[in-house]
C-alpha positions in Angstrom: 106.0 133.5 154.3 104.2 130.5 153.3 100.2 130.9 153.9 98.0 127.9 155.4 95.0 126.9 156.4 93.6 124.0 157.7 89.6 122.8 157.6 87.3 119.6 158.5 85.6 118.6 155.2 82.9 116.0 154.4 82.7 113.9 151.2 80.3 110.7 151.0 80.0 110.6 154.2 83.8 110.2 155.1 85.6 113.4 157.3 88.9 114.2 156.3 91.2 117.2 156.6 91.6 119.7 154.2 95.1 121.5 154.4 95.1 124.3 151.8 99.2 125.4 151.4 100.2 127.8 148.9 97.0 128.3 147.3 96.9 124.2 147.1 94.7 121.9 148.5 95.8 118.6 150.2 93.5 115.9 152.0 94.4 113.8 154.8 92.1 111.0 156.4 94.8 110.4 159.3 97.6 111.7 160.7 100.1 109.5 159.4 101.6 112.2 157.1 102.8 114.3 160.1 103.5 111.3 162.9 100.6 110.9 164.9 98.4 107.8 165.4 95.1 109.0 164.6 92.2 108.7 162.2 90.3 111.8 161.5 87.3 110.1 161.7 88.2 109.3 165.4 88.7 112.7 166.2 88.6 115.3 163.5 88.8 118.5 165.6 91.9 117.1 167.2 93.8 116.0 164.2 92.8 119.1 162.9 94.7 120.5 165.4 97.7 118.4 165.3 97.8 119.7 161.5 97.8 123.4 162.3 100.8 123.1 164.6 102.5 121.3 162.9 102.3 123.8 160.1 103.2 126.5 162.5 106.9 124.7 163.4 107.3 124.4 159.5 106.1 121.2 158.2 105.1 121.4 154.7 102.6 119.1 152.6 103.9 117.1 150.0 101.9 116.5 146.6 101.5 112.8 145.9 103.1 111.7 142.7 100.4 109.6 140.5 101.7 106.6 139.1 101.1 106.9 135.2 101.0 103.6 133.9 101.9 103.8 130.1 98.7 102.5 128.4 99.8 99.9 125.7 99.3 100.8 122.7 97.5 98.3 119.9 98.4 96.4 117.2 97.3 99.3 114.7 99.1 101.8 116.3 102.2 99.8 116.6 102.3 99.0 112.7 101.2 102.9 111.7 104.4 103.5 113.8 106.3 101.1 111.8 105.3 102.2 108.6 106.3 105.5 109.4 109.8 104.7 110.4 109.9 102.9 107.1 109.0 105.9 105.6 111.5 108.0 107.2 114.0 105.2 105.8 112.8 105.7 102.2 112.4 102.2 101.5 111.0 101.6 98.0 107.5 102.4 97.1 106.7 98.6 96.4 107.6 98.1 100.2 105.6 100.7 101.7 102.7 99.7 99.7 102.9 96.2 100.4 103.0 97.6 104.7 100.1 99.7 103.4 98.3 96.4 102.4 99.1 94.3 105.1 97.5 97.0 107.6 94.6 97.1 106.2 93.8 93.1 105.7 94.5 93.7 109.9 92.3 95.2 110.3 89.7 93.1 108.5 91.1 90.6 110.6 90.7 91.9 113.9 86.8 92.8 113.0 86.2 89.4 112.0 87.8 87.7 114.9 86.1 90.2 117.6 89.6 91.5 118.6 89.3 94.9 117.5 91.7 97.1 118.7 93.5 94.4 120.6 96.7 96.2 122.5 100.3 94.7 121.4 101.1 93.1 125.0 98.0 90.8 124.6 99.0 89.8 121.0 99.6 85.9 120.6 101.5 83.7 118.6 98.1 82.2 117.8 96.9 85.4 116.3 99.1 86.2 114.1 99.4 82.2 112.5 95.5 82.6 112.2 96.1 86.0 110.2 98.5 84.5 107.9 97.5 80.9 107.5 94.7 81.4 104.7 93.4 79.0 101.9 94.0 81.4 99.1 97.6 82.4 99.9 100.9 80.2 99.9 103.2 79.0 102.0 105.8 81.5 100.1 103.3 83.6 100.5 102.5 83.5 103.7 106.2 83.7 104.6 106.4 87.1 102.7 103.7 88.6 104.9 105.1 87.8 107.9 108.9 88.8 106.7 107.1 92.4 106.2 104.6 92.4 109.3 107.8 91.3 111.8 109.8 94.4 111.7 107.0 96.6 112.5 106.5 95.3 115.9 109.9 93.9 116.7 110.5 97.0 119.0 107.3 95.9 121.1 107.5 92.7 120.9 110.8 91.0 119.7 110.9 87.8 120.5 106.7 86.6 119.2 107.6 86.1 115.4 110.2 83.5 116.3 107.3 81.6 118.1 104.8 81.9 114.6 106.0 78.4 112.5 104.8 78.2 109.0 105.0 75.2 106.6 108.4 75.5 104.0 106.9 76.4 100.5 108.1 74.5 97.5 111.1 75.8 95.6 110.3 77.3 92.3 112.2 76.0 89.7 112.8 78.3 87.0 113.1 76.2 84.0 116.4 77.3 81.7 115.7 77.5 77.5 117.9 75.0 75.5 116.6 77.6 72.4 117.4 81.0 73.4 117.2 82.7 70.4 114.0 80.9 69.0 112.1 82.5 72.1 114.3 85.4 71.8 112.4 86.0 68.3 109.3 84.8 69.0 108.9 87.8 72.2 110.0 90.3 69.8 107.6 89.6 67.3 104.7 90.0 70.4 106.2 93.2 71.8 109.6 94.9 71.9 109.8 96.1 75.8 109.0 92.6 76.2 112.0 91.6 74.5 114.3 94.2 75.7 113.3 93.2 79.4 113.9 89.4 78.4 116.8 90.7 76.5 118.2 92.6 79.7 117.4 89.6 82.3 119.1 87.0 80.3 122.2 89.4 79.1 122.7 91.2 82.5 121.1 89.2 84.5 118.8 91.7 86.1 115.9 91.1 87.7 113.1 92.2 85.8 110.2 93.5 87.7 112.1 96.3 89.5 115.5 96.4 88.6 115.1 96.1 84.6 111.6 98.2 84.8 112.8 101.2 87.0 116.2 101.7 84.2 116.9 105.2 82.8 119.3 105.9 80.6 121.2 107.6 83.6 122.0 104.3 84.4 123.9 103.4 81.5 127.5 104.4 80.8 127.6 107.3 77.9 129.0 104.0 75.6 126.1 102.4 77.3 128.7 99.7 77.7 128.0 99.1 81.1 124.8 100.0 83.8 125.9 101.5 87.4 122.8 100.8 90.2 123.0 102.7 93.5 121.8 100.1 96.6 118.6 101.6 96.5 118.0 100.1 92.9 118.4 97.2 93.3 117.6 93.7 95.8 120.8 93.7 97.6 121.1 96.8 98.9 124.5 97.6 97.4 125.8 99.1 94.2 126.2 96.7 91.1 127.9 97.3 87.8 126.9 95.1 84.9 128.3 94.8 81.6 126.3 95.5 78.7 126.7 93.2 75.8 127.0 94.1 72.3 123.3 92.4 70.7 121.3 94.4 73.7 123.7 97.9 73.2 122.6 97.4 68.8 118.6 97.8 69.8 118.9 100.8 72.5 118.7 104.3 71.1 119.4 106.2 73.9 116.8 109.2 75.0 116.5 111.6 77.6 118.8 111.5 80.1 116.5 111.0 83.1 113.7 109.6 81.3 112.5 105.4 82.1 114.3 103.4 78.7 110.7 101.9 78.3 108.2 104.6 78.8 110.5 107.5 78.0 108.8 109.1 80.5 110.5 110.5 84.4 107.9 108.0 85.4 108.3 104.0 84.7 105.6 101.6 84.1 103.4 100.0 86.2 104.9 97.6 88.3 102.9 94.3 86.8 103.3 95.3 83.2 106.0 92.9 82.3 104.3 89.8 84.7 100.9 90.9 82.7 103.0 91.1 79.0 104.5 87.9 79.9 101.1 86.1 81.0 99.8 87.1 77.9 103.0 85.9 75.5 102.7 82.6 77.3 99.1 82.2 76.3 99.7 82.5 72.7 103.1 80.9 72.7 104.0 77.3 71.4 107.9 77.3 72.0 107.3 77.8 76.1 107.5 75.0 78.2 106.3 73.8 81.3 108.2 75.9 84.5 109.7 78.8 82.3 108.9 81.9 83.3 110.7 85.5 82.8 112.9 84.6 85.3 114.3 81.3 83.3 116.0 84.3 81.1 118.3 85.5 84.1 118.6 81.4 85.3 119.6 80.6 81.2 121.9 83.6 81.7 123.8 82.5 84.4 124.4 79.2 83.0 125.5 80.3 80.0 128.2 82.0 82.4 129.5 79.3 83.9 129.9 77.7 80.9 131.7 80.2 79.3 133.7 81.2 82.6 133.8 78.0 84.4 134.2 80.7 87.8 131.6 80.0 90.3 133.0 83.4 91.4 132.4 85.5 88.6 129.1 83.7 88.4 128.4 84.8 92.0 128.9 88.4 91.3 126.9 88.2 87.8 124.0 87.5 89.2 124.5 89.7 92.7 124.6 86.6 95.2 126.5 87.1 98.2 127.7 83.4 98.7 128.8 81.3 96.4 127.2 78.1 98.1 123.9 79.8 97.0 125.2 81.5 93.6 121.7 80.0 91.7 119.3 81.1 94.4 118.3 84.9 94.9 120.1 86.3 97.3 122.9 90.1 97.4 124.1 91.6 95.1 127.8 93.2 94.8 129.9 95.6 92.8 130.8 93.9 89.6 134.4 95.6 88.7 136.3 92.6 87.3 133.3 91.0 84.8 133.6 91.7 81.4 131.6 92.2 78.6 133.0 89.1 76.9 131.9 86.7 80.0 128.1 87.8 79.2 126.1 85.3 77.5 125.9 85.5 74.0 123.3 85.0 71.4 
């Protein structure tokens, strides 16, 4: 048998009854709850009462259910979340550092605009231009950051980067060499992982600073005729073969399995050792010209292709593009079965 009892009680000078059910205790400031017309204040002793006989023919008290309103959370939490999940996904280190990076200069931001710990449903178009838009980075730049900050708050708020406009940066033209081989020999006179990397961008096309710097010699074929790299390797996101020509397979002597082909070490190099190798080459070179850079080696390469090929195809899948409308820009990559070792540009 359920046990009850029913008292007046007193708080800030407001009278109410106190129903205590089940070893719980329930307040009532009128009889609304069990039908009747009166305010306890009116009449406490009788709506007292009204309660007990009620409770006698078997009415019982019903708890009140709080409304819990989800607190949003803030802009921190939701990119700490984001990271996370990227994380879990085991994108590339590079990636997760550059999240890293862009969480912190956040939070400098938030300090410095008095928005501190500002929650993700009052965050504005306007606040996240303001973050981006700085004197000291570029439109490419600034594009990059917000290509990386998007994702991490697209499940709060999905539709707010679409709002954020940013000025088109400037193509970079990579400028091609008209004499390969002069620059070729100059590089390896400076340094030979240097040249191997320029070597390996030009003759396979790779891209340098993560693709070519992250090779072991597990990604070679045992003939090292050819190099096999899983989607994680590599910008597409799908696997890629690529031929190995002949010049590049006479100056690799292959090493531990496992071990990075320049450091012949499990780890690779730092990842701005070929753009700091190449800054300095460029200083004390006087065969560069104006607009070439490391990547005019993969941009020479490819049109070396075509003009051995003349296939816009097989050009496409050299270089890893996805369409052939765009086969000299960076874009994916795809398995490379049918190129072959003599469609590689040749020295």
């Amino acid at each position: 048998m359920n046990s009850f009892n029913v008292t007046i009680g007193q708080d800030k000078k407001q009278i109410f009854i106190n129903v205590y059910y089940n070893k719980k205790r329930y307040r009532f400031w009128n009889g609304k709850a069990i039908g009747i017309k009166l305010k306890c204040i009116d009449n406490p002793s009788l709506l007292k009462a009204a309660f007990e006989l009620k409770l006698r023919e078997g009415w019982k008290p019903k708890l009140k259910k709080k409304e819990c309103k989800d607190k949003p959370i803030t802009v921190i939490q939701a990119l700490n979340n984001g990271l996370e999940t990227k994380v879990s996904q085991r994108c590339s280190e590079r990636y997760i550092k550059d999240i890293k990076r862009i969480i912190l200069l956040w939070k400098r931001y938030e300090s410095k605009q008095y928005i501190k710990n500002i929650t993700i449903d009052k965050l504005k178009p306007s606040h996240v231009t303001k973050f981006l838009v700085r004197p000291n980075w570029s439109a490419k730049t600034q594009r990059t950051v917000k290509s990386t900050l998007s994702p991490l708050i697209s499940d709060y708020r999905p539709n707010l980067f679409s709002k954020v406009k940013l000025k088109k940066p400037n193509s970079t033209l990579h400028k091609p060499f008209d004499n390969i081989n002069d620059i070729l020999d100059d590089i390896k006179l400076f340094n030979s992982k240097l040249h191997l990397c320029c070597l390996l961008t030009y003759g396979c096309l790779l891209r340098p600073h993560r693709e070519i710097r992250e090779l072991t010699w597990n990604d070679f074929s045992d003939d090292l005729k050819y190099i096999h790299l899983a989607g994680n390797r590599n910008k597409s996101g799908r696997n890629r073969i690529v031929p190995v020509p002949s010049y590049i397979r006479d100056v690799l002597v292959k090493r531990e399995l496992y071990h990075n082909i320049f450091s012949n070490q499990p780890q690779p190099l730092n990842q701005d050792y070929f753009k700091t190798l190449w800054s300095r080459f460029k200083r004390q070179s006087n065969t560069l010209e104006q607009g070439q850079t490391l990547y005019s080696f993969r941009h020479s390469g490819a049109i070396e292709i075509f003009k051995r090929t003349g296939s816009i195809t097989k050009l496409q899948k050299a270089m890893g593009h996805s369409s052939i409308n765009v086969s000299l820009t960076y874009l994916r990559g795809l398995e490379i079965a049918e190129l072959k070792e003599e469609d590689m540009p040749m020295v």
